[in-house]
Every structure is written in structure tokens, then in C-alpha cells.
C-alpha positions as CSV (number, residue, x, y, z in Angstrom):
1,X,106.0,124.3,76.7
2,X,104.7,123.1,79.9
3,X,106.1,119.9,81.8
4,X,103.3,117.8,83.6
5,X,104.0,115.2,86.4
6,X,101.3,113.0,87.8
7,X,101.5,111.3,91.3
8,X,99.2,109.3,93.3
9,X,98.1,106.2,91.6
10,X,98.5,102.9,93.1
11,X,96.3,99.5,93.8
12,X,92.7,100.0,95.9
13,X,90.2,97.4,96.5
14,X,86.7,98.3,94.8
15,X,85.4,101.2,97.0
16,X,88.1,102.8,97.5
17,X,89.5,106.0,96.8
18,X,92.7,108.0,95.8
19,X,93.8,111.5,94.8
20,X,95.7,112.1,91.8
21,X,97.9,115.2,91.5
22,X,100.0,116.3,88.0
23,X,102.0,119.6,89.1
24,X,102.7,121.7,85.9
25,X,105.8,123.5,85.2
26,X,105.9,125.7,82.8
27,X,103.1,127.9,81.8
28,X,99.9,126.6,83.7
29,X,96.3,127.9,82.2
30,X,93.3,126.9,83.7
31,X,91.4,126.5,80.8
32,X,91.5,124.1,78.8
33,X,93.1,121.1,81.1
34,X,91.8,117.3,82.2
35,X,92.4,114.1,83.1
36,X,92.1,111.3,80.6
37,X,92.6,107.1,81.0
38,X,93.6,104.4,78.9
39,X,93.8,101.2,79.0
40,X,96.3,99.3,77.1
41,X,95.5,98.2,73.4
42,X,92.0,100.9,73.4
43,X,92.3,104.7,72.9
44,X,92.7,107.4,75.2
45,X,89.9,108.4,76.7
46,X,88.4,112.1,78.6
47,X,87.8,111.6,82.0
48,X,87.2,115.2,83.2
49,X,87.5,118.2,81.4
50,X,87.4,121.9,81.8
51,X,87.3,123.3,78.6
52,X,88.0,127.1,77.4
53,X,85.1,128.4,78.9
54,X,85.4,127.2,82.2
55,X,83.0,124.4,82.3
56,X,83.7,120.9,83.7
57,X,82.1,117.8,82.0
58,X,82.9,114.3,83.3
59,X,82.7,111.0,81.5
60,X,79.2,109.5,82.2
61,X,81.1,106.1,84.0
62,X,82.4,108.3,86.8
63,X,80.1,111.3,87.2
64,X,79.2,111.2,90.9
65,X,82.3,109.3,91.9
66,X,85.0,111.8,90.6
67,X,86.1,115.1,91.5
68,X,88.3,117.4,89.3
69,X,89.7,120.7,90.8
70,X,93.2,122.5,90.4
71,X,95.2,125.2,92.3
72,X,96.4,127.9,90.7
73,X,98.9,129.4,93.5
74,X,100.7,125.6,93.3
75,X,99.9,125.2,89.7
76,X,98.5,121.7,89.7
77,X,95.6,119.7,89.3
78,X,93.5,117.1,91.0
79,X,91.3,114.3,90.6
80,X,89.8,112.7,93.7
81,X,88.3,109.3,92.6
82,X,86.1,107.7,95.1
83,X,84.0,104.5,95.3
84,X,86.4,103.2,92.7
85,X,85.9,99.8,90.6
86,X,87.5,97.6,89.0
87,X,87.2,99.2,85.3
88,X,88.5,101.8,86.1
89,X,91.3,100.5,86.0
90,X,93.9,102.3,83.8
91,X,96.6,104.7,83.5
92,X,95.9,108.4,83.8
93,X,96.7,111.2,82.7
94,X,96.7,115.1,83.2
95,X,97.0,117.1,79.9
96,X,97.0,120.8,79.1
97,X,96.1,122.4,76.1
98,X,93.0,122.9,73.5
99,X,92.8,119.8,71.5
100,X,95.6,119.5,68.8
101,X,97.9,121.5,71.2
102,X,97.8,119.3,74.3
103,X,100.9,118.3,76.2
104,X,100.5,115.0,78.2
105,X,101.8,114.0,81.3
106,X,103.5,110.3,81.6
107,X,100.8,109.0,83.3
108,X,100.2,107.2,86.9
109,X,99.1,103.7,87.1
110,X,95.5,103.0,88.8
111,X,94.6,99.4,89.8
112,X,91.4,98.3,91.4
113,X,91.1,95.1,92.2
114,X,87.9,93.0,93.3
């Protein structure tokens, strides 16, 4: 079973941007892997997506502002988050797997303040 570690969260003002990273050890597919938020006390949520067949979808609040890619010689993935605001505020997470077989990283911290 794949490990996942995410790095790269941390406080922005609104407009700001970061990069999240989540290097996978293990077995790393690139099918079938994301990025997902949640604040505390709601569900988990998708935040970009690349599903079996290869497409990308990206939650309607952040299409535009968000960028999802991966690199398969350094078996990680990315999320560049730009012109960020304040709810989007959350911790993230990178997960691999079809759903009911995902494995979760322990998520990175994102707080955007006003």
C-alpha cells in the first residue's frame, strides 16, 4: 500500500497563492488520484480529480484558480492554488485510489486570511 505525504500549506492573505506537493511511496498510478479539502465538523470534499480515464474535473469554487498536475519520474503530485480566498480555507489532502480503495495522505493545513 502506498504512503502519501503532503507539504506546502501554510497562511496567505486573499490573492495569494501556494503549491501543494504529496510525494507517494509505494506504488504510484496516475489514474485515479486527487486532491480533496475539509473543513472541520463538514465532509471531505473533491477538489481535483483525475479519474481512471485520465480526465481532470475540478470543483466548480476553484476552476480557474487551481491547477492539478503530477510527475511520474518523482512520483508526486501537485496542486498550485492561486488567487486564493478566504474559504478556501481547509486542510488538504492528496489521495490515491478508485473510490472505496483510496489511501489518504495526513493532510497540510491552508489558511487564508482577509
Amino acid at each position: 500500500q502506498a504512503q502519501l505525504v503532503e507539504s506546502g500549506g501554510g497562511s496567505v492573505q486573499a490573492g495569494g497563492s501556494l503549491r501543494l506537493s504529496c510525494t507517494v511511496r509505494g506504488r504510484f498510478s496516475r489514474y485515479c488520484v486527487g486532491w480533496f479539502r475539509q473543513v472541520q465538523g463538514t465532509d471531505r470534499k473533491e477538489v481535483a480529480y483525475r479519474d481512471e480515464e485520465g480526465t481532470i474535473t475540478y470543483a466548480e469554487a476553484v476552476k480557474g484558480r487551481f491547477s492539478f498536475s503530477f510527475d511520474n519520474t518523482k512520483k508526486a503530485l501537485y496542486l498550485q492554488m492561486d488567487n486564493l480566498k478566504p474559504e478556501d480555507t481547509a486542510m488538504y489532502y492528496c489521495a490515491t485510489g478508485c473510490p472505496g480503495t483510496r489511501t489518504w495522505g495526513q493532510g497540510t493545513q491552508v489558511t487564508v486570511s482577509k
